[in-house]
C-alpha positions as CSV (number, residue, x, y, z in Angstrom):
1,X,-37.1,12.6,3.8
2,X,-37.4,8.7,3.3
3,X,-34.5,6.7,3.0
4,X,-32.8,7.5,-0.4
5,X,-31.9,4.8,-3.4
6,X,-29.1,2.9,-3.9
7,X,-29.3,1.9,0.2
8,X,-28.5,5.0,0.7
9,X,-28.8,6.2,4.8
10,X,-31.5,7.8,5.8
11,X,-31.6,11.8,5.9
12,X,-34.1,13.5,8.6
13,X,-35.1,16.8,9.3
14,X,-33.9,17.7,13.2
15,X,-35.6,19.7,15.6
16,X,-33.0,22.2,15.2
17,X,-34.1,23.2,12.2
18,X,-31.5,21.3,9.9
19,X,-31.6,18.3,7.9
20,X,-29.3,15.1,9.4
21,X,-27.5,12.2,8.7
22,X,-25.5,9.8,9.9
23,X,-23.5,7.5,7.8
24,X,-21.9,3.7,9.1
25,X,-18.7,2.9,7.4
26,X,-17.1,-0.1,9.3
27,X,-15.7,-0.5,12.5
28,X,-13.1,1.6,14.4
29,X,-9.6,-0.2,15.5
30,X,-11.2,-0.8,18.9
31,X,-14.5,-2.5,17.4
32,X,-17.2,0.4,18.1
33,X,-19.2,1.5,14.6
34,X,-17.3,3.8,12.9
35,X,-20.3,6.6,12.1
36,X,-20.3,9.9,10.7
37,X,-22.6,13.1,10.9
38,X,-23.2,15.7,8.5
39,X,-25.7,18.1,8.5
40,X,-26.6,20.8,6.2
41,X,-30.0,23.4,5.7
42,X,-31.3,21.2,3.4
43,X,-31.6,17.5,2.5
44,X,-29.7,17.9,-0.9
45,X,-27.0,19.2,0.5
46,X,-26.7,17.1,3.4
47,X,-27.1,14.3,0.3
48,X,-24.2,15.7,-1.9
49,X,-22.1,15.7,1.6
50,X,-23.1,12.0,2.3
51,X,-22.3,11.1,-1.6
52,X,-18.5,13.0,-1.2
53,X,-18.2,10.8,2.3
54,X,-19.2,7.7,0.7
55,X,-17.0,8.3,-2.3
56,X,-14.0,9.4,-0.5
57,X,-14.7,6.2,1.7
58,X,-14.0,3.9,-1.8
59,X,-11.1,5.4,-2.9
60,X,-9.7,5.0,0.8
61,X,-10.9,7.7,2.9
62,X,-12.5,5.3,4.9
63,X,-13.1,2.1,6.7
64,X,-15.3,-0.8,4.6
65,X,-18.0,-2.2,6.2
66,X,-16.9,-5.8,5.4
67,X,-14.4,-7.2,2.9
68,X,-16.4,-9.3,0.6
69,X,-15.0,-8.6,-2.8
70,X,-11.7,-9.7,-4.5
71,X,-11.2,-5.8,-5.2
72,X,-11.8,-5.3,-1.5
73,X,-9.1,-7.6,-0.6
74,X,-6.7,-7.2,-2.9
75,X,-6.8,-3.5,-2.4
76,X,-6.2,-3.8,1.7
77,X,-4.0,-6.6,1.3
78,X,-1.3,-4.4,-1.1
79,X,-1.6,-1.2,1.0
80,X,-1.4,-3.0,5.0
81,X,0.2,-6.3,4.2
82,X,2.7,-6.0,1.3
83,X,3.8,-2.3,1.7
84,X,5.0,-2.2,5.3
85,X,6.4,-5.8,4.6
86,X,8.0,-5.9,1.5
87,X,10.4,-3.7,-0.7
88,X,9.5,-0.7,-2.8
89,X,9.6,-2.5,-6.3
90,X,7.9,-5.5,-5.1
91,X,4.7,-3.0,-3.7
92,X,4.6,-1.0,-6.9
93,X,4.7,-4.4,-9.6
94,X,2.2,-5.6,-7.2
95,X,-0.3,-2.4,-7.2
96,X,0.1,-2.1,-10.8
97,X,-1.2,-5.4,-11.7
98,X,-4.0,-5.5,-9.1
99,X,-5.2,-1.8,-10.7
100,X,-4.5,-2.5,-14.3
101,X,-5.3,-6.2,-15.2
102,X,-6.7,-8.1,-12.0
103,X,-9.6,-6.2,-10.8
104,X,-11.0,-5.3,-14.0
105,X,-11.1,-8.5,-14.7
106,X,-12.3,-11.1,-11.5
107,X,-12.3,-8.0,-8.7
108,X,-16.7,-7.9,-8.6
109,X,-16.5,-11.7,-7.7
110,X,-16.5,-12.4,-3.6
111,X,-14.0,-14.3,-2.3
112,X,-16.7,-16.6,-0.4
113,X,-20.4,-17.6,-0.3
114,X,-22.5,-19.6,-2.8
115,X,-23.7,-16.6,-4.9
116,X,-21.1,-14.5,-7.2
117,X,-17.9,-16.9,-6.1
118,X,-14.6,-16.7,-7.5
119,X,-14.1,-19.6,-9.6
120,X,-11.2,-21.6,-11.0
121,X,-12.1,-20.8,-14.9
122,X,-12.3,-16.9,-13.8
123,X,-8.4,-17.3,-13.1
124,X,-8.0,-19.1,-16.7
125,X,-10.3,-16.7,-18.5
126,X,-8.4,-14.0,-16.9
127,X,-4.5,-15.2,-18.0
128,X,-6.1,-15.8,-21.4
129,X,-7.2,-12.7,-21.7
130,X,-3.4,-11.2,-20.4
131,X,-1.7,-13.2,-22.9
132,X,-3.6,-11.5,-26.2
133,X,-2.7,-8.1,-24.0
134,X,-1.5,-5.3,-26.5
135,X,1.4,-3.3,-24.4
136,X,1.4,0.5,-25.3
137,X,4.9,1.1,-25.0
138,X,7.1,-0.7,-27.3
139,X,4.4,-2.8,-28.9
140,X,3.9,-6.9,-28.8
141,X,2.1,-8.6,-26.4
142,X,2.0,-9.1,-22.3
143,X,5.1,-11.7,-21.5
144,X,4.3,-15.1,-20.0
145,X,6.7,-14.3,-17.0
146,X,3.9,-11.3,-16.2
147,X,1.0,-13.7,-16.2
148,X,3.2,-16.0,-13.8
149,X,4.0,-13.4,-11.5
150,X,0.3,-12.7,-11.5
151,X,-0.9,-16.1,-10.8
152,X,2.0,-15.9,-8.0
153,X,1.0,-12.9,-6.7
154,X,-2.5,-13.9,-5.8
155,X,-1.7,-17.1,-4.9
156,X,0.1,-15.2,-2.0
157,X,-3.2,-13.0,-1.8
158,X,-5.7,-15.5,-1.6
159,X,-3.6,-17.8,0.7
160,X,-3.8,-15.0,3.3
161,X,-7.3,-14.4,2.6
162,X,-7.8,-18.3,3.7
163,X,-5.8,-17.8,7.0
164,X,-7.7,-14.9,8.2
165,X,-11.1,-16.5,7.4
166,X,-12.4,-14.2,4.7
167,X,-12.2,-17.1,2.2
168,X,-12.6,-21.3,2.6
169,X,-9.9,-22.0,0.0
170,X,-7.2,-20.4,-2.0
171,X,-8.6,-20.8,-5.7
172,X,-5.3,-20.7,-7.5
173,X,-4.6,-24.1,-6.0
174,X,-7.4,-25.2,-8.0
175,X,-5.4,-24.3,-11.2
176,X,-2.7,-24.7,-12.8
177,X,0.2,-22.2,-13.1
178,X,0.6,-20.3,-16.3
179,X,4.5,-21.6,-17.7
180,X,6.6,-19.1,-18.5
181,X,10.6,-19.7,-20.2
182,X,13.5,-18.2,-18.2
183,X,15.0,-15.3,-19.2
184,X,17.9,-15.3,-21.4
185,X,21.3,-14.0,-19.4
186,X,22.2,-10.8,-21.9
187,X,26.1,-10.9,-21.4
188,X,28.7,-9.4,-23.3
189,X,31.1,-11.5,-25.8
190,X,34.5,-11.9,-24.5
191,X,35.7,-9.4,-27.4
192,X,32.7,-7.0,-26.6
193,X,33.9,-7.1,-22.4
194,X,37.4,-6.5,-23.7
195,X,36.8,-3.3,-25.6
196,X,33.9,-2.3,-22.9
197,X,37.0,-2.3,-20.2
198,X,39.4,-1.3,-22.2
199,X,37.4,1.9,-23.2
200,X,36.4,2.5,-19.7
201,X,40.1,2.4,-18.1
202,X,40.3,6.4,-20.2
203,X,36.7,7.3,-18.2
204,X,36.2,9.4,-15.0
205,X,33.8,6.7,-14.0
206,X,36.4,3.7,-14.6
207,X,36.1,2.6,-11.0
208,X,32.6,2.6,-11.4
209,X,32.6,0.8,-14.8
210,X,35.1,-1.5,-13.7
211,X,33.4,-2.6,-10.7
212,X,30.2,-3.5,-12.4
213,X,31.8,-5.8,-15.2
214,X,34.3,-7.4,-13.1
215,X,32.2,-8.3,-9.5
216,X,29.0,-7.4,-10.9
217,X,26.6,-5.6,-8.1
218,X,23.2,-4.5,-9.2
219,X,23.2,-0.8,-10.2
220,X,21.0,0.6,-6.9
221,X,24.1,-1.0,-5.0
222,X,27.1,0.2,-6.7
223,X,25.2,4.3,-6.8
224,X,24.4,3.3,-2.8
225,X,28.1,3.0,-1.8
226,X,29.6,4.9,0.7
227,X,33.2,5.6,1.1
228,X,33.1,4.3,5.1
229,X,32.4,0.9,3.4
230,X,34.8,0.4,1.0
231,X,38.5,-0.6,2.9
232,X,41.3,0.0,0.5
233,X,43.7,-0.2,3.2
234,X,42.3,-2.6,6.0
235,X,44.3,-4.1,8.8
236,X,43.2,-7.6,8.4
237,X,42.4,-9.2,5.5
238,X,42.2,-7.9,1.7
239,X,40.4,-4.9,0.4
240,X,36.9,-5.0,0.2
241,X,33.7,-3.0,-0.6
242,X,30.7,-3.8,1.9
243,X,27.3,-3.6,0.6
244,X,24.6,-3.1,2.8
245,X,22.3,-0.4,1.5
246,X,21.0,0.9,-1.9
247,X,19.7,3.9,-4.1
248,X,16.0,3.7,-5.2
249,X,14.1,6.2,-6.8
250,X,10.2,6.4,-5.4
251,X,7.0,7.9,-6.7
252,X,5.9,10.8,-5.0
253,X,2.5,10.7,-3.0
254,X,0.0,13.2,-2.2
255,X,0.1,15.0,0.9
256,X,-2.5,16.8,0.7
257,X,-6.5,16.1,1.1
258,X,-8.1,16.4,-2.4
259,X,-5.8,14.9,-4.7
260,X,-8.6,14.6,-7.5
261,X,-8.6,18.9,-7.2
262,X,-4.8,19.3,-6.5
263,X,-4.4,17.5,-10.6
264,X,-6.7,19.3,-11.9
265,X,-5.3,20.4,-15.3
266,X,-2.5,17.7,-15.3
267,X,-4.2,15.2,-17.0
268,X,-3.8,13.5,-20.2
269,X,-6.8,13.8,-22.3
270,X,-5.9,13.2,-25.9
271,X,-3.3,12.4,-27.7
272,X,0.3,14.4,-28.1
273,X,0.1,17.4,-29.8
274,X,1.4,17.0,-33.7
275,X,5.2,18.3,-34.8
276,X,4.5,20.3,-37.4
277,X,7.0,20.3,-41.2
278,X,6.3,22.8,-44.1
279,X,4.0,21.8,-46.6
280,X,5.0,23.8,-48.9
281,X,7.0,23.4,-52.1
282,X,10.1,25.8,-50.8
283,X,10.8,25.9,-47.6
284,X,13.7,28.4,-47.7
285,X,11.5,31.0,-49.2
286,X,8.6,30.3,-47.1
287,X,11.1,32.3,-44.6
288,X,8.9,30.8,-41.8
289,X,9.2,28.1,-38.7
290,X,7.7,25.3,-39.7
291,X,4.4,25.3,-37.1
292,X,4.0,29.0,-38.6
293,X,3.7,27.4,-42.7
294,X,0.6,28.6,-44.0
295,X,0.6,24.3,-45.6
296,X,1.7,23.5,-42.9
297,X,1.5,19.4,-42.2
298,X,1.8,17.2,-39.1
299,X,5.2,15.4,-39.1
300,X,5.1,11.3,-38.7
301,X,6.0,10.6,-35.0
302,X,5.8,12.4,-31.7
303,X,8.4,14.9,-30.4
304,X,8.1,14.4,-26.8
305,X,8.3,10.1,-26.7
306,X,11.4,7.5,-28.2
307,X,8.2,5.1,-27.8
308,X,4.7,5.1,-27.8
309,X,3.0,7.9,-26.1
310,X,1.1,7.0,-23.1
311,X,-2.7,6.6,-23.2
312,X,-4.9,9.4,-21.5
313,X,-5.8,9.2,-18.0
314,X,-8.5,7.0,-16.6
315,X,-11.5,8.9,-15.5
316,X,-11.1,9.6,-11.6
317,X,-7.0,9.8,-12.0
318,X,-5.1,10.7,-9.1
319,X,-2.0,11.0,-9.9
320,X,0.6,13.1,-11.1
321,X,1.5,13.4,-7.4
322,X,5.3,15.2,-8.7
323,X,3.5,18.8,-9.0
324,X,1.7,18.4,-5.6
325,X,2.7,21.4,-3.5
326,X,2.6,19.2,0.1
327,X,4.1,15.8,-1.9
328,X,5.4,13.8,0.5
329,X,8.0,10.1,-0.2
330,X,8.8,10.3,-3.1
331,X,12.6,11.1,-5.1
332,X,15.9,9.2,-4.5
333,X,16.3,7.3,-1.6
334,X,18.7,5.5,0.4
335,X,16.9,1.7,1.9
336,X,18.2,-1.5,2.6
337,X,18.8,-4.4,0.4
338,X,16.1,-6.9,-0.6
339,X,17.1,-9.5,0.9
340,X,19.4,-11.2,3.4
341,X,21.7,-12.7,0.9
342,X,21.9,-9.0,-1.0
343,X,23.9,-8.1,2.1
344,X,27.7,-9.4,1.4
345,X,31.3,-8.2,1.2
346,X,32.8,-8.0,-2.0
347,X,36.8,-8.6,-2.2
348,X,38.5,-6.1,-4.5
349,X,41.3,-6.9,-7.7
350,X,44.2,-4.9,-7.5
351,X,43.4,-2.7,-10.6
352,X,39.8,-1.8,-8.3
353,X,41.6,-0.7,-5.4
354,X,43.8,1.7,-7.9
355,X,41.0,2.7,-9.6
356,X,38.9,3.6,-6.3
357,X,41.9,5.1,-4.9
358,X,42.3,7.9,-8.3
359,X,38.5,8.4,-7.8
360,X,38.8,9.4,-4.2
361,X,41.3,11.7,-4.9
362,X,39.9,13.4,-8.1
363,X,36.4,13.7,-5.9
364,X,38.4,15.3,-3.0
365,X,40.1,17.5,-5.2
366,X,36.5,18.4,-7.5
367,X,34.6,19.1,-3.9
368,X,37.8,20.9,-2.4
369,X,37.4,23.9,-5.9
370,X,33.5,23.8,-5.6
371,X,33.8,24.7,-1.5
372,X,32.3,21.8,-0.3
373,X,33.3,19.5,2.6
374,X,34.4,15.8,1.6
375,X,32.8,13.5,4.3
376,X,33.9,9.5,4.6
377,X,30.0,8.9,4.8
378,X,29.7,10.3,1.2
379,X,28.8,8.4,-1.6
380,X,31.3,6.9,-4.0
381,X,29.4,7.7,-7.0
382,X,27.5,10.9,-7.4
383,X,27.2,14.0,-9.4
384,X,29.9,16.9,-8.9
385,X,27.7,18.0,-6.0
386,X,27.9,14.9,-4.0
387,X,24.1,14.2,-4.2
388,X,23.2,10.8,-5.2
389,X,23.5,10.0,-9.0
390,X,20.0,9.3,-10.5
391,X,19.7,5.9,-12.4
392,X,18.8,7.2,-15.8
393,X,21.4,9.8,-15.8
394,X,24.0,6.5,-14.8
395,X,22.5,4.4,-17.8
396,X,22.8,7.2,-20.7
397,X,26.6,7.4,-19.3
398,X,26.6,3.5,-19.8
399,X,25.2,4.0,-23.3
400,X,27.8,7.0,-24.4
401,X,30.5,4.4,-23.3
402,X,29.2,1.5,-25.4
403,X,29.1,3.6,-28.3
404,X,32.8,4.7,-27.6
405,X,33.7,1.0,-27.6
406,X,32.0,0.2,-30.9
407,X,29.7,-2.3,-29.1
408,X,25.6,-2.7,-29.2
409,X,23.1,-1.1,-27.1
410,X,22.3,-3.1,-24.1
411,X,20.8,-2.5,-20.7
412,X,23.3,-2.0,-17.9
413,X,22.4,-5.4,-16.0
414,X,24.0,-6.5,-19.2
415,X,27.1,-6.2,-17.5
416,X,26.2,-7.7,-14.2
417,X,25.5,-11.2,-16.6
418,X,28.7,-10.6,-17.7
419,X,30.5,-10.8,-14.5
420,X,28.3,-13.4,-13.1
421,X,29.1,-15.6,-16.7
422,X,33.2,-14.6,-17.0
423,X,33.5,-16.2,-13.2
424,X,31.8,-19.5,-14.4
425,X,33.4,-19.5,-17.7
426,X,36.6,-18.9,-15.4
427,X,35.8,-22.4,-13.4
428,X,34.5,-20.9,-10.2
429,X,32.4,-23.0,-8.7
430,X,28.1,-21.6,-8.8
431,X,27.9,-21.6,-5.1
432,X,30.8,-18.6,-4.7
433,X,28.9,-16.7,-7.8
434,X,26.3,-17.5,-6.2
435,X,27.8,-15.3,-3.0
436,X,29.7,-12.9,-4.9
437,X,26.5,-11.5,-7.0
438,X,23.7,-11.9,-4.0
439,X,21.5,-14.4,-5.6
440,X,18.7,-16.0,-3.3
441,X,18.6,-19.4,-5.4
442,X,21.3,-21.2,-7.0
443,X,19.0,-21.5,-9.8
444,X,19.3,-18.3,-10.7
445,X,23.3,-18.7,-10.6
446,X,23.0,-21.9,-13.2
447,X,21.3,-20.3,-16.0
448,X,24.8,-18.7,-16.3
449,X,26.3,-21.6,-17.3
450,X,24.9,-22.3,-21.2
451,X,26.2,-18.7,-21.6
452,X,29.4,-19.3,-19.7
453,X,30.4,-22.4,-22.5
454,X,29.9,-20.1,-25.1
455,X,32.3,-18.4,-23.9
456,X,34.8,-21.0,-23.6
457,X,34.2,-21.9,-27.3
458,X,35.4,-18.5,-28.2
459,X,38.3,-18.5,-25.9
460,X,39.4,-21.6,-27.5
461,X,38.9,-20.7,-31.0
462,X,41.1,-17.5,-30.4
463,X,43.6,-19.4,-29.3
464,X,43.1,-22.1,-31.9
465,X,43.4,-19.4,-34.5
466,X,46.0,-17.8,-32.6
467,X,48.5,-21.3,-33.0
468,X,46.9,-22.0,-36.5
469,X,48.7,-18.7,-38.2
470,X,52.1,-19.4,-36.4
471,X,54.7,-22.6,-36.9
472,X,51.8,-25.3,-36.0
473,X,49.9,-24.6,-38.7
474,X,53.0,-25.2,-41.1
475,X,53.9,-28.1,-39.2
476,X,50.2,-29.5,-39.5
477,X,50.3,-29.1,-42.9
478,X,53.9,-31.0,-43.5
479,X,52.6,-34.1,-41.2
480,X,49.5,-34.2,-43.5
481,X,51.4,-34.1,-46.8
482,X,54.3,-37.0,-45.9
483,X,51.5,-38.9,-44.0
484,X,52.5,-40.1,-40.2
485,X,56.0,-40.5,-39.2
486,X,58.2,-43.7,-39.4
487,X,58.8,-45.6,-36.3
């Protein structure tokens, strides 16, 4: 048989009897050729066995013969240079936007050469295009601070793609960076942090509460402390909590060899199946469940999603790794902080260490009727089991408590900006915020500070308003009648 199409390798017919092949995917680690035999009684078999190698080979099975592509690099540079290197969350945003916006956009250009190159107006064409982005869940458009982070991101790419030779020059130098406004801090009024505490002091969870509004640690921190690290009673200096570690929850990955065969019949093909509402005139004497009408009619909205439904799966989708029977690193886990300045001591108010010390005994007590065994190296925070506390189950107690306190929705960093902004309102100085909540850049710190004058403002109308309905307010009002005072 000659050599097939598509460059395909040659397939022979042995002296054994039995058609051949072998097939040269790279180089090993040690810098032989990394080739691979299969054989089979006939040449199309031994051509759907080289078709399944060469497949497997792009979706990772494999070594590439050369890295030429900006999908080829960006797809080893995420899995052998960002994963081992950076955290979880960074690895994840990173493969998401490589998978869903970069590569089907510039990832058929090569990084090099003088045919096909990756230009400067493929980047532009490419953020334009992100901008006018439809997002499925919730609606609106892609955020400039996504296109930043993407520019970032292979800026970072690209620049190691010039030190290891496999491109001349980094091409988002040759641009310039999409601008994107700074968030806006969400904190809490003063009257809305008032009520929030106030509420919480009558929770089981006030310690925990507490803690977030009044020093403010990110959520996988506070679910990621241990009792060994929180010193009510220390021999030197004051209480303190010590955080070094926190909770993150991971996707699962396959463990097993064919993930495209271990999903099959977990994918998402259409869209959500209808909820169904009578259609006809009486419903009571229809005596019937409303998918089992005979007028039945679909009901607006979906029963299974608050927002939009997700899309179906791509073709060739991989995932839905949770129902693999060998999944392997994935679920809640305990891993150090991001970076070196997340690692700090936090000293604790009075009303914390009463707080902490009522929830160490009510846990005690709680493990002590369910026959389990307290240990110091538990965590602070967790279910009635002692297993770690997931962080949506944390956020819908975080909503039942704003609702108790009469106060808006908001995400639970909410109160995390509210500590940060209640310390500069207070007149500590942005260099200790900067240490208490584990910021990296002082910048980061000094976009409290437009929030932090608001809050003065209504501090000082309170207590303007407060002096106003007493004696000064009559007094005011006599000076201003008479006219000023007789020397």
């Amino acid at each position: 048989m000659s050599r097939q199409p598509n460059r395909r390798p040659r397939i022979y017919k042995g002296g054994d009897g039995l058609w051949h092949c072998y097939v040269t995917l790279g180089t090993k680690p040690n810098g032989q050729l990394d080739r691979r035999h299969r054989q089979g009684r006939t040449a199309a078999e031994v051509a759907a066995k080289v078709e399944q190698l060469l497949e497997q080979t792009k979706r990772g099975g494999g070594v590439p013969q050369k890295i030429e592509t900006v999908e080829q690099w960006l797809l080893y540079w995420v899995e052998n240079v960002i994963r081992p290197t950076r955290a979880w969350g960074t690895y994840t945003a990173y493969r998401a936007l490589i998978a869903n916006h970069v590569i089907p956009h510039i990832g058929a250009w090569r990084l090099d050469g003088h045919r096909r190159r990756l230009e400067p107006e493929h980047l532009e064409a490419m953020y334009e295009a992100m901008r006018h982005t439809r997002i499925v869940r919730g609606g609106g458009t892609m955020s400039a601070s996504t296109v930043q982070k993407t520019h970032r991101m292979l800026r970072k790419a690209f620049k190691d793609a010039v030190r290891r030779g496999k491109a001349s020059r980094n091409v988002c130098d040759l641009v310039d960076a999409p601008q994107a406004r700074r968030g806006r801090v969400d904190a809490h009024t003063l009257d809305e942090a008032q009520a929030i505490i106030r509420t919480a002091m009558d929770d089981p969870m006030a310690a925990r509460w507490l803690l977030g509004m009044l020093l403010g640690p990110r959520q996988g921190e506070t679910l990621g402390l241990r009792w060994h690290r929180v010193h009510l009673d220390p021999l030197s200096g004051a209480p303190r909590v010590e955080l070094e570690t926190q909770l993150q929850r991971r996707t699962w990955q396959h463990g097993c060899a064919d993930p495209a065969a271990c999903t099959t019949g977990r994918h998402r093909t259409g869209p959500c199946p209808p909820s169904w509402q009578h259609g006809c005139a009486d419903p009571a004497a229809c005596k019937a469940r409303p998918h089992l009408c005979p007028k039945r009619r679909p009901k607006p909205g979906c029963r299974l999603h608050k927002r939009a439904c997700p899309p179906p799966c791509p073709p060739g989708c991989t995932g839905h790794a949770r129902h693999c029977p060998k999944r392997t690193g994935g679920g809640i886990v305990e891993v150090e902080l991001k970076t070196e300045k997340s690692v700090r001591d936090l000293v604790l108010p009075p009303v914390l260490v009463d707080l902490l010390r009522q929830h160490r005994q009510r846990q005690q007590e709680l493990y002590a009727t369910l026959g389990l065994t307290w240990s110091p190296d538990g965590l602070v925070f967790a279910t009635e089991w002692g297993r770690p506390l997931d962080a949506a189950r944390d956020h819908k107690a975080w909503e039942s408590l704003l609702r108790r306190a009469g106060v808006a929705d908001s995400r639970l960093h909410a109160a995390r900006h509210t500590a940060g902004t209640m310390m500069v309102a207070s007149g500590t100085d942005s260099r200790v915020v900067q240490e208490i909540l584990g910021h990296t850049q002082i910048t980061t710190t000094q976009g409290y500070v437009d929030v932090a004058n608001s809050v003065k403002a209504e501090a000082v109308d309170r207590a303007v308003a407060a002096l106003m309905n007493g004696d000064l307010a009559a007094l005011l009002q006599r000076g201003g009648a008479t006219g000023a005072p007789s020397a």
